[in-house]
Backbone as a ProteinNet text record, in pm:
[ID]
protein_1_A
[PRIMARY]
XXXXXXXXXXXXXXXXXXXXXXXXXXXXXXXXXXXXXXXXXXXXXXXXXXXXXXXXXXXXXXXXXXXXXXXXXXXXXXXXXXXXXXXXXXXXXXXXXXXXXXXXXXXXXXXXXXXXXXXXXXXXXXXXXXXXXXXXXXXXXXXXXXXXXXXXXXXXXXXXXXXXXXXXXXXXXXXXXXXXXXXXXXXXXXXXXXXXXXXXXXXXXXXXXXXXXXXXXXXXXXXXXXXXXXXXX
[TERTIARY]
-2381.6	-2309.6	-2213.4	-2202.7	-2112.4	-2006.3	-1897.2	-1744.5	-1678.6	-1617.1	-1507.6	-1373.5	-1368.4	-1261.2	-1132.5	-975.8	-908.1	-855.9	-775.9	-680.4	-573.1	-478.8	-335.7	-237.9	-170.2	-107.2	35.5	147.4	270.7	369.9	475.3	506.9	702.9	818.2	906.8	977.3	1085.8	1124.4	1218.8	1315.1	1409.2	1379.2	1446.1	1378.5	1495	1542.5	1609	1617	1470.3	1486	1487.9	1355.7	1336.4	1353.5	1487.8	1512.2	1364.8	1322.4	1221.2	1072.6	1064.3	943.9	838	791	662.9	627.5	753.3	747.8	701.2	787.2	749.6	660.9	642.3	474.3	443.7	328.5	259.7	170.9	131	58.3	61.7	175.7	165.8	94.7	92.8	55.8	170.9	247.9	295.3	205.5	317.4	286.1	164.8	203.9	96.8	-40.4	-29.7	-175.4	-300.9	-245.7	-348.6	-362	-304.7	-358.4	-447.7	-406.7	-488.9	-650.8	-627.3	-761	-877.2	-819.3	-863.1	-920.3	-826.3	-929.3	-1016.9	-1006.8	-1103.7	-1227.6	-1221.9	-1322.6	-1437.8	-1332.3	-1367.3	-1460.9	-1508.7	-1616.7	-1644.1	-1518.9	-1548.9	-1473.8	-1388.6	-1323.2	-1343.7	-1384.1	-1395.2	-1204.7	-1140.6	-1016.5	-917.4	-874.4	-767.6	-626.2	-517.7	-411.8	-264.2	-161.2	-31.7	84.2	137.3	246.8	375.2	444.4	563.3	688.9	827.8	903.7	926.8	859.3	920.1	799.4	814.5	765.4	698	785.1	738.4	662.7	654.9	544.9	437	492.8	334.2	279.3	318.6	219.2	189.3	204.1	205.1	75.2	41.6	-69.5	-147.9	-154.2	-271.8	-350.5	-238.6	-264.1	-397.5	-362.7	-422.4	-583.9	-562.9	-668	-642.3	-556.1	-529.7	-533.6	-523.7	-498.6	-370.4	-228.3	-131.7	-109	-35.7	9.2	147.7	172.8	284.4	381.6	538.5	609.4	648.8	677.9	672.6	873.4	868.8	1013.1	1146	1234.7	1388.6	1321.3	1343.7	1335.8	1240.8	1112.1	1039.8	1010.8	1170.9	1178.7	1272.8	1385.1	1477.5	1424.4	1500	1495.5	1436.7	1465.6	1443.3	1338.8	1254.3	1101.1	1034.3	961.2	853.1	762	660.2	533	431.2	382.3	300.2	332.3	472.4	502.3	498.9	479.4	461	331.1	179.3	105.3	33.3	46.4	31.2	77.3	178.7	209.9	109.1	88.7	-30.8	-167.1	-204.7	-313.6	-340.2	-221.3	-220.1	-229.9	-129.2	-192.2	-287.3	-350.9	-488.7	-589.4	-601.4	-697.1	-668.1	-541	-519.1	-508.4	-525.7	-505.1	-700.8	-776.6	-893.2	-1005.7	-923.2	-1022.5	-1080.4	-1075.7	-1194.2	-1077.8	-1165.4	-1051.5	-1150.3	-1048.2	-1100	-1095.9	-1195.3	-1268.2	-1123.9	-1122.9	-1072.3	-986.6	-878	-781.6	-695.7	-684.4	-598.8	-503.2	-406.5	-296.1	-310.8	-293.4	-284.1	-182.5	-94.2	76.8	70.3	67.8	112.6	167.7	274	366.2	282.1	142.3	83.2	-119.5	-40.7	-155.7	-249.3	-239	-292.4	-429.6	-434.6	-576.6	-712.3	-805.8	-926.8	-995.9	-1075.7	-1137.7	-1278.1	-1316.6	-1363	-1278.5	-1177.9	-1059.7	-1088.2	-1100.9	-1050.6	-1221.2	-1288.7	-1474.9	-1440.1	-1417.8	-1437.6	-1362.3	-1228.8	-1134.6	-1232.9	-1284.1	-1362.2	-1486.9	-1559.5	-1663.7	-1638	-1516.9	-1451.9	-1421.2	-1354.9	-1245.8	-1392.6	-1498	-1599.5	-1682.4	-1693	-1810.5	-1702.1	-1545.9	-1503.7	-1456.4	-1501.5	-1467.3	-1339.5	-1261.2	-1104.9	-1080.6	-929.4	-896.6	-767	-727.7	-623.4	-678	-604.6	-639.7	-504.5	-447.7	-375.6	-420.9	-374.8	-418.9	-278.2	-311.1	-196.8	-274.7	-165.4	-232.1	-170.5	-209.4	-156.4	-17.2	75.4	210	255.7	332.9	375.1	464.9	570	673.8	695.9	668.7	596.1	698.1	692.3	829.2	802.8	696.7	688.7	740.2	725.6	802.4	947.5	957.5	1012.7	1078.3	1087.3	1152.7	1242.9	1388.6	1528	1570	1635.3	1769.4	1927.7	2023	2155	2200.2	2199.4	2232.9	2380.3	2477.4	2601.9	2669.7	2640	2653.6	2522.6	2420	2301.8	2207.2	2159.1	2029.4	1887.1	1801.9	1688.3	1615.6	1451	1378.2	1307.7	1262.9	1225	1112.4	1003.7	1004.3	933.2	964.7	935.5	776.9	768.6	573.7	627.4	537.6	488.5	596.8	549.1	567.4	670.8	712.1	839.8	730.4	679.2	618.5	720.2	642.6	705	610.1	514	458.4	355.5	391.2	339.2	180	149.5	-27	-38.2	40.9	38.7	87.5	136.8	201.6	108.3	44.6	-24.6	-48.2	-115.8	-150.7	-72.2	-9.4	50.7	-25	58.9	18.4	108.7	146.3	232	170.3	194.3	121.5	192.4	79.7	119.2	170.3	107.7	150.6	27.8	-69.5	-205.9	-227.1	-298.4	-427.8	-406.4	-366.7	-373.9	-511.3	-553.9	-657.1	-655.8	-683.3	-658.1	-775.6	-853.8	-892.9	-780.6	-831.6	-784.7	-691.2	-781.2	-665.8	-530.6	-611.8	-512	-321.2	-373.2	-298.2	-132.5	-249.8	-230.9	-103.3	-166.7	-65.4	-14.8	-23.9	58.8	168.7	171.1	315	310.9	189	227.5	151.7	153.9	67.7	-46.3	52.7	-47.9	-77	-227.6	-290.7	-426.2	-455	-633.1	-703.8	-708.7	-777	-756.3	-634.5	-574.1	-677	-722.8	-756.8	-695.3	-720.9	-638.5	-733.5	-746.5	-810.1	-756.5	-808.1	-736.1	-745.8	-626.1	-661.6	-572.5	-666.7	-554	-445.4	-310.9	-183.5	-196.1	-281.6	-253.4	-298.5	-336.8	-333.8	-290.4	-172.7	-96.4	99.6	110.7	232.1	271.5	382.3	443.1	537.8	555.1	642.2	799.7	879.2	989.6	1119.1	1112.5	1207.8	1223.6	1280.6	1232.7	1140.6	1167.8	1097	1005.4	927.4	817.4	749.8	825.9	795.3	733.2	811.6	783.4	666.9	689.1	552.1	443.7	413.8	330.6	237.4	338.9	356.4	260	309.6	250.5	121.7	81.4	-59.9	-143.7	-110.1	-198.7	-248.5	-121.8	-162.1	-253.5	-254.4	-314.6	-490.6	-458	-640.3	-688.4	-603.5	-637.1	-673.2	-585.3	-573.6	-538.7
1169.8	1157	1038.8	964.3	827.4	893.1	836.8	885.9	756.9	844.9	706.6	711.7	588	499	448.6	439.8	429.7	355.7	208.7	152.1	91.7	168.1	194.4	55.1	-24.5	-103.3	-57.4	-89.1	-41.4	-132.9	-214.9	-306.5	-250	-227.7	-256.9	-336.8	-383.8	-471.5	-548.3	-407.8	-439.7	-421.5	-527.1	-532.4	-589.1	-511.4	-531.4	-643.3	-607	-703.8	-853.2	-863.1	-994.5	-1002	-1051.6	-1063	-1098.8	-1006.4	-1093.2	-1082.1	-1053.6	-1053.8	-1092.5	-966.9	-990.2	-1099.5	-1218.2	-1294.3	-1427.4	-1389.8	-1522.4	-1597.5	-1730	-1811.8	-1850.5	-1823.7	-1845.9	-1942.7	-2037.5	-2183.5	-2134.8	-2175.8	-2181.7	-2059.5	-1976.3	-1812.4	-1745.4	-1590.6	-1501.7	-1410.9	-1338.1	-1221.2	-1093	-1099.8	-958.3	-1016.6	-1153.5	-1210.7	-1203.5	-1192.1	-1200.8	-1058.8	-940.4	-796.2	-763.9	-789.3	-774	-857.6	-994.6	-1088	-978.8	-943.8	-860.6	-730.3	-656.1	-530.2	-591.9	-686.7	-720.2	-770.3	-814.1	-943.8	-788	-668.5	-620.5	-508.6	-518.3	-466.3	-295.3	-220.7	-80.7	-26.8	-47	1.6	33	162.5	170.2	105.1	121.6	82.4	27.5	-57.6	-107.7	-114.3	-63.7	-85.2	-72.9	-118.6	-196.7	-29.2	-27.5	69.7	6.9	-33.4	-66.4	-41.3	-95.3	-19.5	-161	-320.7	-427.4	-507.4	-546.6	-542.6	-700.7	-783.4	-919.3	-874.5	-782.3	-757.9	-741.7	-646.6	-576.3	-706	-782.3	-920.1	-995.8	-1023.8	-1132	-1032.6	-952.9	-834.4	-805.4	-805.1	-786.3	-988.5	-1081.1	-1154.7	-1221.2	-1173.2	-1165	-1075	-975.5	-885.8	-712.2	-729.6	-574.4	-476.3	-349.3	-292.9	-232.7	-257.4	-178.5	-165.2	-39.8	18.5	71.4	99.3	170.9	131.5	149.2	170.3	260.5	270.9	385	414.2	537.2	599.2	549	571.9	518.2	650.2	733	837.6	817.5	744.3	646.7	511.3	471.2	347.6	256.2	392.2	327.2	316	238.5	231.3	258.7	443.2	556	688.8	583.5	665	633.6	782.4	779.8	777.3	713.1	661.7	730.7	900.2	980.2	1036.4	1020	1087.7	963.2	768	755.2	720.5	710	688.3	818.3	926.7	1058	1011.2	1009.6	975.7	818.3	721.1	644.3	667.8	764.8	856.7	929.7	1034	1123.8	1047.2	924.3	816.5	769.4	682.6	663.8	812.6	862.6	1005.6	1047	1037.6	1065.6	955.9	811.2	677.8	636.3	641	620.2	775.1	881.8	1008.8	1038	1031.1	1089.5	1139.7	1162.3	1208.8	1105.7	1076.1	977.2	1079.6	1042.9	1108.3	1077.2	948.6	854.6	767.5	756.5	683.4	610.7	456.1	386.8	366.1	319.5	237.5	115.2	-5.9	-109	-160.3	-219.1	-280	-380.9	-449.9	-639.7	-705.6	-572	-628.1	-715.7	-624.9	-685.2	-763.9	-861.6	-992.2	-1019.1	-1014.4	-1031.8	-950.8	-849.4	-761.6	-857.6	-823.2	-913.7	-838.2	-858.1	-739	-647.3	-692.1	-595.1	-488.1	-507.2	-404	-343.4	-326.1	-239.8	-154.4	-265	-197.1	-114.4	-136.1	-65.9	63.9	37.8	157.7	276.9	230.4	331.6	410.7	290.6	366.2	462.3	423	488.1	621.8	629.2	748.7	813.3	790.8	892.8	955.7	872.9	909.9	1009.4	1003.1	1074.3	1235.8	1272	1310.1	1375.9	1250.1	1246.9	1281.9	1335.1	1377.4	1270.2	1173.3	1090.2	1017.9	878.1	740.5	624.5	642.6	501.7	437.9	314.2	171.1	169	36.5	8.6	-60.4	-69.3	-168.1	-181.2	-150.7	-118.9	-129.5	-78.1	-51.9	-216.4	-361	-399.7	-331.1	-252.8	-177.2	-37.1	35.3	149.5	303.4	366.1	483.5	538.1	530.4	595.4	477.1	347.3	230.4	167.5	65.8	22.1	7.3	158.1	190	292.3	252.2	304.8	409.2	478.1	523.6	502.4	554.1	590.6	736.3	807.9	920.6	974.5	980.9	1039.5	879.4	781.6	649.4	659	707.9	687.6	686.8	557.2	514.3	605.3	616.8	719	643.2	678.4	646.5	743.3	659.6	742.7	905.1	866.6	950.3	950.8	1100	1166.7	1183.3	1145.8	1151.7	1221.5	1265.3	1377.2	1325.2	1195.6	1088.5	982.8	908.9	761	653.7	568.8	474	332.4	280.6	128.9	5.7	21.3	-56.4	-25.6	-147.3	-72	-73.3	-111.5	-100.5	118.7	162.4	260.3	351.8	318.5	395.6	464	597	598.2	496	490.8	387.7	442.8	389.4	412.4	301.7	334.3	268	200.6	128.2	112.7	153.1	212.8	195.4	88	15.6	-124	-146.1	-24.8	-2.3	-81	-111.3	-227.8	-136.8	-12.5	45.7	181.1	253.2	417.1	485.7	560.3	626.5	795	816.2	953.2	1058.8	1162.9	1257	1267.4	1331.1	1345.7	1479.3	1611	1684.9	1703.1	1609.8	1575.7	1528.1	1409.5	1360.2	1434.5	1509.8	1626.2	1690.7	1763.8	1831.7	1784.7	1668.7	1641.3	1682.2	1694.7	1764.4	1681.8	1607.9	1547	1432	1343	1191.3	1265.7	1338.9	1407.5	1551.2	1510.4	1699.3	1655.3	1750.1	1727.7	1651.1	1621.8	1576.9	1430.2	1366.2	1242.7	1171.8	1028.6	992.6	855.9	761.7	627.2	475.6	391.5	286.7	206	127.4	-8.5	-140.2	-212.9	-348.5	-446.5	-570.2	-627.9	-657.1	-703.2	-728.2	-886	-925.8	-1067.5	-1038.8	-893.7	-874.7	-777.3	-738.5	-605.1	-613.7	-751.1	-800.2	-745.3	-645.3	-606	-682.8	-698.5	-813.4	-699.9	-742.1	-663.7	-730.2	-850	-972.4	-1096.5	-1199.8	-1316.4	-1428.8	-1349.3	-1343.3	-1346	-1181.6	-1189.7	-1239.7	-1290.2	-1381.3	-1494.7	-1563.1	-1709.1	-1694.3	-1567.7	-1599	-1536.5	-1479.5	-1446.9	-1588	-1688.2	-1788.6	-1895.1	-1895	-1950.9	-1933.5	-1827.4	-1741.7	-1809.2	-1780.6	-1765.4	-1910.3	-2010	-2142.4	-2223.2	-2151.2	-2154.6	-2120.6	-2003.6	-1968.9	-2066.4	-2109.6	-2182.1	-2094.7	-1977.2	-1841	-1896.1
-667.7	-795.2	-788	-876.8	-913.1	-898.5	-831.4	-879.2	-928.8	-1019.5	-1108.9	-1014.3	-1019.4	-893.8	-986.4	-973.4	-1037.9	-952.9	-957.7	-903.4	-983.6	-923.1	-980.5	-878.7	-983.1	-874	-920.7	-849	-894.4	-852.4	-964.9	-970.6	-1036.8	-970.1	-1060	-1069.1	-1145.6	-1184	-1100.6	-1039.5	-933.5	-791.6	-718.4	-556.5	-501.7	-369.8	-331	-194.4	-120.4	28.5	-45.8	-130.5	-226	-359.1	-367.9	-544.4	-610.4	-740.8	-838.2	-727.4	-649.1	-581.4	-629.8	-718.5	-808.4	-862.1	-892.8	-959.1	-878.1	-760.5	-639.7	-620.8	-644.8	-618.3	-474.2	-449.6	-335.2	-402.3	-331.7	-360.4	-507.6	-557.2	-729.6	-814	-759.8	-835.4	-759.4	-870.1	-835.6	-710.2	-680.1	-609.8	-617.3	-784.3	-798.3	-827.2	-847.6	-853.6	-760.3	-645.4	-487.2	-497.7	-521.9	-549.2	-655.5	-741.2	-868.4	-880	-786.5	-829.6	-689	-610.6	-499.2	-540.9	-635.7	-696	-735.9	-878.5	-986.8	-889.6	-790.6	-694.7	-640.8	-583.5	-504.9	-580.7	-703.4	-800.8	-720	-695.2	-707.6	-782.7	-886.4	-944	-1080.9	-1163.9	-1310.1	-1388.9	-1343.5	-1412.7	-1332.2	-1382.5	-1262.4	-1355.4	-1297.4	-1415.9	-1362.7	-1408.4	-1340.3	-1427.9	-1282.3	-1357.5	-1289.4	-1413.6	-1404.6	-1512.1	-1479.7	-1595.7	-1627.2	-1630.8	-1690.3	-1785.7	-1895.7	-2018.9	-1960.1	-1888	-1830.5	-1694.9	-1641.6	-1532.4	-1592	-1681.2	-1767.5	-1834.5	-1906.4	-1976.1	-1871.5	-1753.7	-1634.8	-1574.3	-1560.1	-1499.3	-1532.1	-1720.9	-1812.2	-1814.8	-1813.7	-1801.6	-1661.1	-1584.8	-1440.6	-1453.2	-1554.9	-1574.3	-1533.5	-1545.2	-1512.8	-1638.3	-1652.3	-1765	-1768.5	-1892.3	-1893.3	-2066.6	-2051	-2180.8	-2207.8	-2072.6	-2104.9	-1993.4	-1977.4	-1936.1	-1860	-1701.3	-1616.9	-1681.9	-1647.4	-1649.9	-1605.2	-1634.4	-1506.3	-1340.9	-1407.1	-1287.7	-1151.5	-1180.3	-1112.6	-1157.9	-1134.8	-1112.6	-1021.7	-914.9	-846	-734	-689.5	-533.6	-409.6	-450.6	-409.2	-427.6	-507.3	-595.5	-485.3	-512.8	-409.1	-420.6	-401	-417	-499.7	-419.6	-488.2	-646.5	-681.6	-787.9	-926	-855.1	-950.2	-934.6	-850.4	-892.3	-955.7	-918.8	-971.9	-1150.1	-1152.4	-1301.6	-1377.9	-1290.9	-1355.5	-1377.7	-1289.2	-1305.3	-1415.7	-1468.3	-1560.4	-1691	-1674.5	-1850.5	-1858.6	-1728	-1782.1	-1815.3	-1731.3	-1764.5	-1959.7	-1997.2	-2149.3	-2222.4	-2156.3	-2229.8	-2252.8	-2160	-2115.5	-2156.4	-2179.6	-2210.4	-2081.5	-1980.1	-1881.8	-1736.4	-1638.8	-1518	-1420	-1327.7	-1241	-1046.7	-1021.2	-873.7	-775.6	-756.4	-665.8	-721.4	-647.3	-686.5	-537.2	-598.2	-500.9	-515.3	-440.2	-473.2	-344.4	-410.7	-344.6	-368.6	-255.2	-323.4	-308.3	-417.8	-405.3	-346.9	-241.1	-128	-4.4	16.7	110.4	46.9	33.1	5.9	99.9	178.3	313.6	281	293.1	307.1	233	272.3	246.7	165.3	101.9	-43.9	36.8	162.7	262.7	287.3	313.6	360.5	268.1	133.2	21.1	21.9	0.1	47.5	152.5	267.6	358.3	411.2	335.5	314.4	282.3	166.7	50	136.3	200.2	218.7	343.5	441.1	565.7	490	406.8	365.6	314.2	200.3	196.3	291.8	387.4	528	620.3	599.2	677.8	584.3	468.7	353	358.8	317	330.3	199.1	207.3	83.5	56.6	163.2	187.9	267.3	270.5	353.1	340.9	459.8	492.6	603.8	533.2	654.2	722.3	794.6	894.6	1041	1112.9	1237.7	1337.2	1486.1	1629.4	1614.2	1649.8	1643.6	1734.4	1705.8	1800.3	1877.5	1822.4	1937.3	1949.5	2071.5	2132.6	2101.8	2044.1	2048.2	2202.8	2256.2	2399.8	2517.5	2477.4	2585.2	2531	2407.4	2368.7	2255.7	2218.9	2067.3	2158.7	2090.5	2111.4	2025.8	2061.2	1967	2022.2	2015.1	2003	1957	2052	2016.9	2143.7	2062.8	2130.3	2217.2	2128.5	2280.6	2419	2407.2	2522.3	2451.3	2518.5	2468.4	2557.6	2438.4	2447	2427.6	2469.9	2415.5	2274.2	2196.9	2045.8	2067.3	2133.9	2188.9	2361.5	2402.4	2524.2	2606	2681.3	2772.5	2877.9	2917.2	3008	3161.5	3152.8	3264.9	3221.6	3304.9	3296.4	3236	3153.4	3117.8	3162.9	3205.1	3268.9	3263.7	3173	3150.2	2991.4	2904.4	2767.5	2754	2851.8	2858.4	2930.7	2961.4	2982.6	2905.4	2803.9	2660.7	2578.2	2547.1	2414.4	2327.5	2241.8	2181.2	2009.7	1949.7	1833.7	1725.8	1590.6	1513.4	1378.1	1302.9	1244.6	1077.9	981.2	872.2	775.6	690.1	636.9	483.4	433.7	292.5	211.7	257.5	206.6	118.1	174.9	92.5	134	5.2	-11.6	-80.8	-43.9	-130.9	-79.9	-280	-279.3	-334.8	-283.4	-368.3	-475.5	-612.6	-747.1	-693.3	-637.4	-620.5	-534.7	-426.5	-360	-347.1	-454.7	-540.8	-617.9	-719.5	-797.7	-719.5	-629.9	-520.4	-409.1	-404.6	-334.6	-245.6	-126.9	-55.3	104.8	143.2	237.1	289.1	368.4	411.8	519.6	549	686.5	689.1	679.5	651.8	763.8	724.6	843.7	776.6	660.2	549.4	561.4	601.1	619.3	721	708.7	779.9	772.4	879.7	887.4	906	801.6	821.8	897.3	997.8	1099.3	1032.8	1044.8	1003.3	1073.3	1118.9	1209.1	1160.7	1292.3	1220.3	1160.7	1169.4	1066.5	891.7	889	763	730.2	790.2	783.9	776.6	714.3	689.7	525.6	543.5	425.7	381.2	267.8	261.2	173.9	283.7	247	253.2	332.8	361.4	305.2	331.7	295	368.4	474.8	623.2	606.3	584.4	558.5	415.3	333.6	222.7	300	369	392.5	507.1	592	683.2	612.9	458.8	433.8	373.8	319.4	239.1	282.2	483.7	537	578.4	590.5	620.6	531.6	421.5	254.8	263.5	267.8	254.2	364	473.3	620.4	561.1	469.8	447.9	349.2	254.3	130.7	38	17.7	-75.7	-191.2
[MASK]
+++++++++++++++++++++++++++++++++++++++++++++++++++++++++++++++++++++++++++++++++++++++++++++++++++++++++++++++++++++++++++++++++++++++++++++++++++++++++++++++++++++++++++++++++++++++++++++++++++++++++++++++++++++++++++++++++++++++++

């Protein structure tokens, strides 16, 4: 059976690591442009559509080819919104904007440009063959909670966490992983009910770290900047 595929991108207005983000040009295109030309390229998607609370995101997105209509809420729109509750809520308008209910649903964040439109193929076909009801990407952890991740607790430094054994060398560490924020995908009910990232159902796509740069800095603005222009993106 065909399942209808929904990709939800989510865009607001205010940003704190990078003023205006969305807006930022990379070789002379914004931000949300390299996400959006990546669904449209990556021909699995019945709908692709921008939820945001800014009226100039929303024309800059439809412009690009996306579909928007509406305005997301204040309540998911600070700071402090959490992810599932607003693509859950872009879900529920298209399903009553569009008439139908959609199988599958993504979220891809414009934060990370980097991903290749295989990644997004291959997300898809990973997460069905493993019949996931959830899917995040992400990519080898550079720094280890079992070697070289700290805390501060009481004035003594810890390590983040505890092994069986003393690790003294990070080739002897478990192997961890960092997640990148690229590529979410959700069963519909999943979604729906939502209550956690990690169930049995969860499974995790790999992608190297040269395409697993979130852009949350200006830092990682400028080394994303440099990447892009490095591929001739």
């Amino acid at each position: 059976m065909n399942k209808s595929i929904l990709c939800a991108i989510s865009m607001r207005a205010g940003s704190k690591g990078v003023k205006n983000k969305n807006f930022k040009l990379i070789n002379g295109k914004p931000l949300m442009y390299y996400t959006i030309k990546q669904a449209i390229k990556s021909k699995i998607f019945d709908k692709i559509i921008v939820s945001t609370d800014s009226k100039k995101i929303l024309k800059m997105a439809k412009s690009y080819g996306a579909d928007g209509w509406f305005l997301r809420p204040k309540a998911l729109s600070s700071s402090t919104s959490q992810k599932p509750p607003v693509i859950k809520h872009a879900l529920l308008k298209a399903e009553k904007f569009y008439n139908k209910k959609f199988d599958i649903i993504f979220d891809l964040d414009v934060t990370s440009p980097l991903r290749k439109i295989e990644d997004i193929k291959n997300a898809y076909n990973f997460f069905i063959k493993k019949n996931a009801n959830l899917l995040l990407s992400g990519c080898k952890s550079k720094k280890n909670p079992y070697f070289n991740m700290v805390e501060v607790i009481n004035g003594k430094l810890k390590r983040v966490k505890k092994f069986k054994r003393n690790i003294y060398r990070r080739q002897d560490a478990p192997i961890t992983f960092d997640c990148n924020a690229s590529i979410y995908i959700w069963r519909r009910k999943s979604l729906i009910n939502f209550k956690s990232f990690y169930t049995e159902k969860t499974v995790f796509y790999e992608m190297p770290e040269s395409r697993s740069i979130d852009i949350d800095s200006n830092f990682d603005f400028k080394l994303v900047e440099f990447l892009l222009k490095e591929k001739n993106i």
